[in-house]
N, C-alpha and C positions, 0 to 999 in steps of 0.2 A: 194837178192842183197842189200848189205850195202852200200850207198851211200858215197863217201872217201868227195866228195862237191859238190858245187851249178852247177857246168856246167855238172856234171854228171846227176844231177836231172833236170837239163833242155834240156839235151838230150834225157832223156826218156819222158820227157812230147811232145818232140817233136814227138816221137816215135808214143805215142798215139792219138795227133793229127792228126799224117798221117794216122792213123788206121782209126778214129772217119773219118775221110774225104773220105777213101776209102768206107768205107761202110752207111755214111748218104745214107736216101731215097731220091729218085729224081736223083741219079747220074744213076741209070740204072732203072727207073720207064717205064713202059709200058701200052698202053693200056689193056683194058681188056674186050671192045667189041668187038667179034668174036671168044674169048678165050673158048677152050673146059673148059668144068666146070673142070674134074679132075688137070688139068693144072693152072686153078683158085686157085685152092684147094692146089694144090701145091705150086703156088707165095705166096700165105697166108701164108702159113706154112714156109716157106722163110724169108718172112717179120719178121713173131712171131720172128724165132732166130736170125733176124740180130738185133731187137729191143732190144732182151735181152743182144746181143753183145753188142752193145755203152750204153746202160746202164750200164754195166760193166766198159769196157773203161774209161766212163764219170765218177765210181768212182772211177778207178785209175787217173784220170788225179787228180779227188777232190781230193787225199789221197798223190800225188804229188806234189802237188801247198801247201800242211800242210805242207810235211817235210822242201818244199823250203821257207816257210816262218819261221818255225824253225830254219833249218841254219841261217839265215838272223835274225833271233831272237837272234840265239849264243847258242840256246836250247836242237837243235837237237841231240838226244842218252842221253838224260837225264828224269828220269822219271816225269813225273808231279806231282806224288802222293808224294815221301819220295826224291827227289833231286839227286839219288843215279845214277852211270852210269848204260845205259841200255849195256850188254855187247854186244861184239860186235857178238855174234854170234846170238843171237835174233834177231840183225838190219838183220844180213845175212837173216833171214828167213820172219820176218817181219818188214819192214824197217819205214813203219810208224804208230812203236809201239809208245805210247806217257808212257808206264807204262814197270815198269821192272815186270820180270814174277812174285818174291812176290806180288806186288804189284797188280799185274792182277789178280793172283788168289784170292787174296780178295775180288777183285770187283765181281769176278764171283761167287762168294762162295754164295748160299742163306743165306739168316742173319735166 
C-alpha cells in the first residue's frame, strides 16, 4: 500500500491500534489454578504467538508513525541516500522505504 497522505496513514495506524488493543494481555487473562497442565501448555503457547503478534503490530505502528512524520517532513517517497524519487511502485510494496532500490542495494551489498 502506497500511502496517496497523512489521513491515510493515520487510518491505518488507527487500524493497528485497534489490533494492538484487541489482543494486549489481561484483556482475556485467566487463572491458572485448577488448570490441567496440558491446557497450561497450551495458554503458553497462545501467549508465545500473541506476543510475537503485537510485537509485530508495534513495528508496524513504529514504521507508521516514520512515514507520517516524513509526509509532515514533505520527504516522504524520497530516498534519503541520492534525493531521487522512490517510485511509486516500491511505495506500493513497501511503503516505509526511506531508500530507492539502487540505493538499497548498495546498502545491502557486503563492501
Amino acid at each position: 500500500m502506497c500511502f496517496a497522505n497523512q489521513e491515510e496513514v493515520l487510518t491505518a495506524i488507527g487500524q493497528v491500534d485497534a489490533e494492538i488493543a484487541r489482543y494486549t494481555p489481561g484483556r482475556c487473562e485467566q487463572s491458572i489454578s485448577g488448570m490441567h497442565m496440558a491446557d497450561h501448555c497450551f495458554e503458553q503457547g497462545t501467549m508465545t504467538v500473541t506476543t510475537s503478534y503485537l510485537q509485530q503490530m508495534d513495528t508496524q505502528r513504529r514504521k507508521l508513525l516514520g512515514v507520517l512524520d516524513l509526509m509532515q517532513q514533505g520527504t516522504y517517497g524520497i530516498c534519503q541516500e541520492c534525493g531521487d524519487k522512490i517510485p511509486p511502485k516500491r511505495l506500493e510494496r513497501v511503503p516505509d522505504a526511506l531508500l530507492c532500490v539502487k540505493c538499497q542495494t548498495k546498502v545491502e551489498q557486503p563492501s
